[in-house]
C-alpha positions as CSV (number, residue, x, y, z in Angstrom):
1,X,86.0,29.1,-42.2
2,X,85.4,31.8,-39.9
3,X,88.2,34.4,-40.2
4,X,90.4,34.7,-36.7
5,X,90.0,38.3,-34.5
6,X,92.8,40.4,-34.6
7,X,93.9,41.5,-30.9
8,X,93.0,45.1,-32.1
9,X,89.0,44.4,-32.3
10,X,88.9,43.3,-28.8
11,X,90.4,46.4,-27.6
12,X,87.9,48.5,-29.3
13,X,84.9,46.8,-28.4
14,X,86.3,47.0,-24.5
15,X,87.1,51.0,-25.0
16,X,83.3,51.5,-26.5
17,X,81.9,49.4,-23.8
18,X,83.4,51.7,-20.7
19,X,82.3,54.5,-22.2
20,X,78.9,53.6,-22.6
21,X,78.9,52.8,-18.9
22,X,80.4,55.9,-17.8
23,X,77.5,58.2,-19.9
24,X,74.5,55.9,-18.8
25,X,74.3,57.3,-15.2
26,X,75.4,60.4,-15.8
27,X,72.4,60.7,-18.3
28,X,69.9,59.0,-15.7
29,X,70.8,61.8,-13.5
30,X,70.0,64.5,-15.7
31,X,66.5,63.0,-16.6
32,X,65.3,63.1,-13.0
33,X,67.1,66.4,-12.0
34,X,64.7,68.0,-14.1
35,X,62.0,66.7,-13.7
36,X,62.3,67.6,-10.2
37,X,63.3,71.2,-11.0
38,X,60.0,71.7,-13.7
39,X,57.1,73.8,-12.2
40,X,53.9,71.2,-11.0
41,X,51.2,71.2,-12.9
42,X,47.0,70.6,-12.0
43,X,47.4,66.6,-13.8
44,X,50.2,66.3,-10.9
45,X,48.1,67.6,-8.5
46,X,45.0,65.9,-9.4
47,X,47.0,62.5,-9.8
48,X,48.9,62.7,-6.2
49,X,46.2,64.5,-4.1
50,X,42.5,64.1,-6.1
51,X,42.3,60.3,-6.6
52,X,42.8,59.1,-3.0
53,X,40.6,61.7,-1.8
54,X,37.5,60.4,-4.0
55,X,38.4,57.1,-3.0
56,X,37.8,58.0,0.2
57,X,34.6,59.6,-0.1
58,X,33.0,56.9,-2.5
59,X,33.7,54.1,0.4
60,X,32.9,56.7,3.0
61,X,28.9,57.1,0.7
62,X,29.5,53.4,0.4
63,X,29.1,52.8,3.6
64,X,26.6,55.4,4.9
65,X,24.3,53.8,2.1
66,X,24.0,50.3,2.9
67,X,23.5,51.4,6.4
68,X,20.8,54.3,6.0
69,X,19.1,51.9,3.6
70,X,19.3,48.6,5.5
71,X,19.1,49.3,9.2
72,X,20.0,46.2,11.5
73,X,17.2,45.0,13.5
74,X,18.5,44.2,17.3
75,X,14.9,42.2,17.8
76,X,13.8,41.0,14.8
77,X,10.2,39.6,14.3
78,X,9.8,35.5,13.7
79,X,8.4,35.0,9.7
80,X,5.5,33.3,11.2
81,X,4.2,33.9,14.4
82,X,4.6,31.1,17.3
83,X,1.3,29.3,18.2
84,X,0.3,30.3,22.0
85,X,-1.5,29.1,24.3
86,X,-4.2,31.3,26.3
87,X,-3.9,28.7,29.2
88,X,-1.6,29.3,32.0
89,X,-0.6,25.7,32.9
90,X,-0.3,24.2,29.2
91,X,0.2,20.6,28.1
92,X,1.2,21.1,24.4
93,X,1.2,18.2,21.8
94,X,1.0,18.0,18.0
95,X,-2.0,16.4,16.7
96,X,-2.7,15.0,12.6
97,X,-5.8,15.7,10.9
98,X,-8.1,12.5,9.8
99,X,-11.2,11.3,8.7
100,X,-14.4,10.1,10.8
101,X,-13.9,6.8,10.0
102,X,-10.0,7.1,10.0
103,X,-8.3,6.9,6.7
104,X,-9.1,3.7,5.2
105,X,-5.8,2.3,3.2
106,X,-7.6,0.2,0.1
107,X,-5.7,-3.0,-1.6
108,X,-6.2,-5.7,-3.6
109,X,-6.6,-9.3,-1.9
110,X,-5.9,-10.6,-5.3
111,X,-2.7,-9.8,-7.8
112,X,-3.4,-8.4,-11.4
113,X,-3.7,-5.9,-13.8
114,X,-6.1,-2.9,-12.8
115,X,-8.4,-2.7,-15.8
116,X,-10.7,0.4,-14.5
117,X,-10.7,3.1,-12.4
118,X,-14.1,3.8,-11.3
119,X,-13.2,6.8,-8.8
120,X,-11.1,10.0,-8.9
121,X,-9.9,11.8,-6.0
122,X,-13.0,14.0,-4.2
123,X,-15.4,11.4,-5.2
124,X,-18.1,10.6,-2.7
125,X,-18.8,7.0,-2.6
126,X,-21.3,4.6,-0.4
127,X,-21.1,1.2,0.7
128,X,-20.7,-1.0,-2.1
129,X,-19.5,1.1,-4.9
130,X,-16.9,0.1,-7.4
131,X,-13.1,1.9,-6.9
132,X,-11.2,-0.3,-9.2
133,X,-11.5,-3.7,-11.2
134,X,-8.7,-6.1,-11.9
135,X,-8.5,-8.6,-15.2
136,X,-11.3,-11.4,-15.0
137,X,-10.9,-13.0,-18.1
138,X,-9.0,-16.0,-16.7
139,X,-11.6,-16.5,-14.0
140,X,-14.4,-16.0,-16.3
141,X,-13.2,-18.7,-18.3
142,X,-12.5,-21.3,-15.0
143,X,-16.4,-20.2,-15.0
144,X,-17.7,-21.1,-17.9
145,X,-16.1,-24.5,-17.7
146,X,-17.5,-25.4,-14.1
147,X,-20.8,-24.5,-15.7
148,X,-20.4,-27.1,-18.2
149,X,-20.0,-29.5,-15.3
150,X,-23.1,-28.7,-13.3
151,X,-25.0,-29.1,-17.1
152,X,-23.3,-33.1,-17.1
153,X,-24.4,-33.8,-13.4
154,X,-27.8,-32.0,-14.1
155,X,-28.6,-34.2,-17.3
156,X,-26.9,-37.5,-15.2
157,X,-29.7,-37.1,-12.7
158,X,-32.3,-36.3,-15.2
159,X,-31.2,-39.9,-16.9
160,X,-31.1,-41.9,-13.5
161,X,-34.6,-40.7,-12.3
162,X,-36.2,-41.3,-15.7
163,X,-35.0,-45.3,-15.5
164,X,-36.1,-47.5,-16.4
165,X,-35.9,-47.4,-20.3
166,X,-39.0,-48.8,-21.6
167,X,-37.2,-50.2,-24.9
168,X,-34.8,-52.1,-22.5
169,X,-37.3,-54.4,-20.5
170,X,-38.3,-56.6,-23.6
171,X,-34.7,-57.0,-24.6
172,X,-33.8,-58.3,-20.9
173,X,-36.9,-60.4,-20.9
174,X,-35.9,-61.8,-24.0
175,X,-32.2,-62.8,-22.4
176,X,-34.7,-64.6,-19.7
177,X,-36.5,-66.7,-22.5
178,X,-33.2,-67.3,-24.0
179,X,-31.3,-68.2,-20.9
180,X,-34.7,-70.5,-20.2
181,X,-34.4,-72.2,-22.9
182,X,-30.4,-73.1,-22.2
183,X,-31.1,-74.0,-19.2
184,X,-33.8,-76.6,-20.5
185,X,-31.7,-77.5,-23.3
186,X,-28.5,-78.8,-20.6
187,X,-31.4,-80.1,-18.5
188,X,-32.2,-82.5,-21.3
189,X,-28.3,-83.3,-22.3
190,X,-28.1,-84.1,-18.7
191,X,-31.0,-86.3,-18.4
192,X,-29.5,-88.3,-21.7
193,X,-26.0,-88.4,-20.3
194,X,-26.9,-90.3,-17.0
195,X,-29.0,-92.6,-18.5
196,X,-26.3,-93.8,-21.1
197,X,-24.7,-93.7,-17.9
198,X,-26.6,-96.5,-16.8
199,X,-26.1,-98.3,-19.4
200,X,-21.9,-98.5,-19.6
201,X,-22.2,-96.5,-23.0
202,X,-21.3,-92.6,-21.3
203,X,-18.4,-92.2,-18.6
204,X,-18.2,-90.3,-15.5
205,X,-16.6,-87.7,-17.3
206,X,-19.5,-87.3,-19.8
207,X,-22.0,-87.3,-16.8
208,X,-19.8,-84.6,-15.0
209,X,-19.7,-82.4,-18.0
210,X,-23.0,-82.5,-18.8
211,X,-23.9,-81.7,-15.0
212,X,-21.7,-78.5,-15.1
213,X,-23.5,-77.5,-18.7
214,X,-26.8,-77.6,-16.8
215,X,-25.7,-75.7,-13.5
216,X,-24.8,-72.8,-15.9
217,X,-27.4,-72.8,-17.7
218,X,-29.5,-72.4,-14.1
219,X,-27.2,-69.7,-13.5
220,X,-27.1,-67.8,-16.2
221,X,-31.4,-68.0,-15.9
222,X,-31.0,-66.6,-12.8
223,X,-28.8,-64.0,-13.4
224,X,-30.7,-62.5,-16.4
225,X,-34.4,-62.6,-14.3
226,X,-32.5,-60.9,-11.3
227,X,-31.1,-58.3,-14.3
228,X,-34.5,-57.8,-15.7
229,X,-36.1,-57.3,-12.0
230,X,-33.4,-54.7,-11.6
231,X,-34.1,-53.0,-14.7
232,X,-37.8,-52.9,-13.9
233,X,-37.5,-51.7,-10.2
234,X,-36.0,-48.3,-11.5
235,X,-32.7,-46.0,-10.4
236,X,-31.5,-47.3,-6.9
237,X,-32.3,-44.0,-4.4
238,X,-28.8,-43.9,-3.2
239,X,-27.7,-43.3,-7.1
240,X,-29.8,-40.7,-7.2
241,X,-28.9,-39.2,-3.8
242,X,-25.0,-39.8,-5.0
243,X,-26.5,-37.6,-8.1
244,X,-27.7,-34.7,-6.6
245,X,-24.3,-34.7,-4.3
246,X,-22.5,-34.4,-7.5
247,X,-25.0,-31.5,-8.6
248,X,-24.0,-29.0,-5.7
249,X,-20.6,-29.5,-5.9
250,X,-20.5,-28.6,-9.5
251,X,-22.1,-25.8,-8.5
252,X,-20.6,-25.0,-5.0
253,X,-17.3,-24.7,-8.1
254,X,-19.3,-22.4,-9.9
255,X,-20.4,-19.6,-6.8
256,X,-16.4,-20.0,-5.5
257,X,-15.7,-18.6,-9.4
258,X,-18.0,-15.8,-9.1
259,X,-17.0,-15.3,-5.7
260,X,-13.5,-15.1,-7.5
261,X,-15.0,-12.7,-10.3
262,X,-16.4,-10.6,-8.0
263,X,-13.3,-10.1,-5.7
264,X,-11.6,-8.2,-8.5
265,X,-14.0,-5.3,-8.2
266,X,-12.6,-3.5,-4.8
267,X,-15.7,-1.5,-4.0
268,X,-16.3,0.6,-0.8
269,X,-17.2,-0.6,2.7
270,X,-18.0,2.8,4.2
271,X,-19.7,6.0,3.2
272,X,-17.5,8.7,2.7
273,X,-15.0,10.3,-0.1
274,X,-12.0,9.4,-1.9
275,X,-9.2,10.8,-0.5
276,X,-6.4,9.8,-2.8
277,X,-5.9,7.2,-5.8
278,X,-2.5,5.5,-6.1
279,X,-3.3,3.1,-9.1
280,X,-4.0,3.6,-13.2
281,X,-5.4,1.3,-16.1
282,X,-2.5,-1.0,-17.2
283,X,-0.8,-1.0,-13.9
284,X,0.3,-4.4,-11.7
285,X,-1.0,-5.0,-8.1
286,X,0.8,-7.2,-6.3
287,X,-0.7,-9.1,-3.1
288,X,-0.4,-7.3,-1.0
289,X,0.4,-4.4,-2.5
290,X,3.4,-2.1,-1.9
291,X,1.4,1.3,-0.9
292,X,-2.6,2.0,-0.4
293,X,-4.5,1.7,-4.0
294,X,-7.2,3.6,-2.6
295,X,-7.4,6.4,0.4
296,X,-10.8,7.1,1.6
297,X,-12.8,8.1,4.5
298,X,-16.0,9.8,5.9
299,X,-15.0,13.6,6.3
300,X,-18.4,15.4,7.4
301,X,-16.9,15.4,10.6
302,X,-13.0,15.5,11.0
303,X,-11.0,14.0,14.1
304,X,-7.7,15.1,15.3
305,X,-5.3,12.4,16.4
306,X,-3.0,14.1,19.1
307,X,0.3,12.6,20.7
308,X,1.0,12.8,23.9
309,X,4.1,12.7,25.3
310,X,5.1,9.6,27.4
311,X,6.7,12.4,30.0
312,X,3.5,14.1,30.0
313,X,0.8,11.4,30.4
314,X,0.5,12.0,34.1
315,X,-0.8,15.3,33.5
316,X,-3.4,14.7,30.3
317,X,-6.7,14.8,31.6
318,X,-9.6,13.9,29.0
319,X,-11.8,16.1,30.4
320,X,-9.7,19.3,30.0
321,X,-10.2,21.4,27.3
322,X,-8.6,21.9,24.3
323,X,-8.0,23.4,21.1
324,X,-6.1,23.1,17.3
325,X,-4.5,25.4,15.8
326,X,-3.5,24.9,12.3
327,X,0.1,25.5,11.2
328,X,0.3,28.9,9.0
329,X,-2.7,29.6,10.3
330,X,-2.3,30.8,14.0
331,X,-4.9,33.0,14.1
332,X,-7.8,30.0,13.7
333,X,-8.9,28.4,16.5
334,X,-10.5,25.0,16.5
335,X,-12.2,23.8,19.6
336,X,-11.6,20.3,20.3
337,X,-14.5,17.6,21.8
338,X,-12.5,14.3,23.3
339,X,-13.9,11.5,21.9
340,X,-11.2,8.5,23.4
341,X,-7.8,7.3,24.0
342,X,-6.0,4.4,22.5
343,X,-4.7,2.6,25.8
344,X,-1.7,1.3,23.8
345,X,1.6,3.5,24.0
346,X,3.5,3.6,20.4
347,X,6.7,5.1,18.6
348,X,6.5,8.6,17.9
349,X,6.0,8.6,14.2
350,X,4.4,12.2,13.2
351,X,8.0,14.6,13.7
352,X,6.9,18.2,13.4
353,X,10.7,19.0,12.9
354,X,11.6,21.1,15.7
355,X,14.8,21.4,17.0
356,X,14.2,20.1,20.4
357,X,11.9,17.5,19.7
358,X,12.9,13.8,21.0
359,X,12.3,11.2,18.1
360,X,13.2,8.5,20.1
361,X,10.1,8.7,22.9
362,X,6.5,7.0,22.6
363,X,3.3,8.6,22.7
364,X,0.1,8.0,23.8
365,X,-2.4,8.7,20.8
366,X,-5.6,10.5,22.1
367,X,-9.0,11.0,19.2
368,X,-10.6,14.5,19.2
369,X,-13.5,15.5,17.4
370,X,-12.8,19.2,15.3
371,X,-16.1,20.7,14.3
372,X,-15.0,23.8,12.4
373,X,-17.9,25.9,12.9
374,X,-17.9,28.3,9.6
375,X,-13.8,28.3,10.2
376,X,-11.2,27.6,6.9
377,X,-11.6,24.0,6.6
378,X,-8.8,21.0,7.6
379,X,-7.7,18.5,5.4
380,X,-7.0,15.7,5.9
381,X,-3.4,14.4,7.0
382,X,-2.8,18.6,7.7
383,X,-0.1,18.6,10.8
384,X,-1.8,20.8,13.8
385,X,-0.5,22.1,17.0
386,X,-2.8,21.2,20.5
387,X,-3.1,22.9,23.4
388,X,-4.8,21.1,26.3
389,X,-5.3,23.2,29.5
390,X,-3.8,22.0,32.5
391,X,-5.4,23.9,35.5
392,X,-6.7,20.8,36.6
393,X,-4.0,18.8,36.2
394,X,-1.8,21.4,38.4
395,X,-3.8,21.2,41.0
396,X,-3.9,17.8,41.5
397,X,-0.4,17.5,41.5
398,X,0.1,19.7,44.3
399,X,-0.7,18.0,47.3
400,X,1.8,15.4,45.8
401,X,4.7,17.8,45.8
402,X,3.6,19.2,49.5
403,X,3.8,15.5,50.7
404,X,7.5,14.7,48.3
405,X,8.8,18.1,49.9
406,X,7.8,17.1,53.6
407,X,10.2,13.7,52.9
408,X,12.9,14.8,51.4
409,X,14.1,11.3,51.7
410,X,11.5,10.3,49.5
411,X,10.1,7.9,52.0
């Protein structure tokens, strides 16, 4: 049990308490009295005047470095110079690269596995040769068996046209002797039974009989004469025909297969080179497939497909002159030969990706010729800016805007 306080303790720990608060200030006091009243030394100098000064100073060089040492440029240069156009009156369009022949987008007709590669990109090929193979060992088989068949119809006819047997005419002669002698065997019973006839001892059923005995015999003499005439007068000429019929379709089946075969080797319908290859050994091609298998095209002479605005087809003359100038590359010239126009308006579909450029216009597609004349050659698909003059194309608009301006009405 905790002992109880005695009133005496609390009135000493109250009398100790006041004075501590009555010295505390008093001593506060003191401390700062002298430390105003002590003589300053350099430290306080350095500390209240010296450190804001060099503050000042470093963001003072700060400043006077970055701008000695990067000086703004009120007109700064472009990275890459603008293309421009030496003509005063210009009808600019953007124009794509391609081959002579256009770029030729090779597929499969057929789906299956791509087995070879006969062709890597750069490869010059002519007409006929091999770019890639698909598997033929199904087909060959199909083959093989449709051979079979034209071996059967081929031995049938052989058969037929070497009728008749010689070892089967005495055997149907002998079924004529044999059906001879029947027949004069019934005549005989026949005889026999009409004469008992006669005389009460046979019935008319015994007559009847006996005539029915003889008329097949008859018959069946006939039949095997007419059988051994047949045999001896050789294949019928319609059986043969039927035959030969049976020949050529068998193989008619056969060509189709190596028709077949022979479809799973893509080869090349134009001279030119490969321009790219989109398919490995192992690989699946669908029918049709999902992206070009093979690019190729003649490039010893390259054409440039241009677009031509639909706002500017009034003023494209194909007689005008123009000229490519490759992007990157403004300081080549390419001189342009026209060569025709597609008379059918499209989508735009080549974007350059300028800022002002309308992607939802059509174009009219115009082919130029680029010879490049001992300049850095084009590839292929390469994106180029056109410049066709329009002199000519000014002038003839301008007796149409004398005659608009004297109607203002537009009638």
């Amino acid at each position: 049990m905790e002992k109880p306080k005695s009133p005496s303790d609390s009135v000493a720990k109250q009398s100790l308490r006041d004075v501590s608060e009555t010295i505390q200030p008093t001593a506060v006091v003191e401390i700062h009295r002298r430390r105003l009243t002590r003589p300053r030394t350099f430290a306080d100098n350095l500390t209240q005047f010296g450190v804001p000064l060099a503050g000042i100073a470093l963001f003072v060089f700060a400043g006077w470095f970055v701008l000695s040492t990067r000086p703004i440029n009120r007109n700064p240069l472009p990275p890459i110079e603008p293309a421009r156009s030496p003509y005063a009156e210009t009808l600019a369009a953007s124009g794509v690269v391609e081959a002579q022949t256009e770029n030729i987008s090779v597929g499969s007709l057929t789906a299956g596995v791509v087995v070879e590669v006969f062709v890597q990109v750069g490869d010059e090929v002519q007409v006929g040769s091999p770019l890639f193979q698909l598997d033929d060992r199904a087909l060959k088989g199909q083959r093989d068996v449709k051979r079979a068949l034209v071996d059967t119809a081929t031995s049938e006819l052989v058969r037929l046209e070497a009728e008749p047997r010689k070892e089967k005419i005495p055997v149907a002669a002998a079924d004529v002797d044999f059906a001879r002698a029947a027949k004069a065997r019934e005549s005989d019973a026949f005889k026999r039974v009409q004469d008992l006839a006669l005389r009460k001892v046979a019935t008319e059923q015994d007559v009847v009989q006996a005539q029915e005995s003889f008329l097949g015999a008859q018959a069946s003499l006939a039949k095997a004469e007419a059988s051994l005439d047949l045999l001896q007068a050789g294949t019928w000429k319609y059986d043969l025909d039927v035959s030969r019929a049976v020949i050529k379709q068998a193989e008619a089946e056969v060509a189709h297969i190596e028709i077949e075969i022979e479809r799973l080797t893509v080869r090349s319908l134009v001279d030119g080179r490969v321009l790219q290859v989109n398919i490995l050994p192992g690989e699946f091609v669908g029918a049709p497939p999902g992206q070009p298998l093979v690019i190729l095209g003649n490039v010893d002479k390259l054409r440039v497909r241009v677009d031509i605005d639909e706002f500017d087809i009034a003023r494209f003359q194909k007689s005008s002159k123009a000229f490519a100038m490759p992007r990157g590359s403004l300081q080549e010239k390419y001189p342009l030969e026209f060569v025709r126009i597609e008379p059918f308006v499209v989508p735009k579909k080549s974007l350059t990706g300028g800022s002002a450029e309308r992607v939802d216009t059509r174009v009219l597609q115009v082919i130029y010729e680029c010879d490049p004349n001992g300049r850095p050659a084009m590839f292929v698909g390469q994106q180029v800016e056109v410049f066709i003059d329009g002199d000519s194309e000014s002038k003839s608009v301008k007796p149409l805007e004398k005659a608009a301006a004297s109607h203002p009405d537009g009638h």
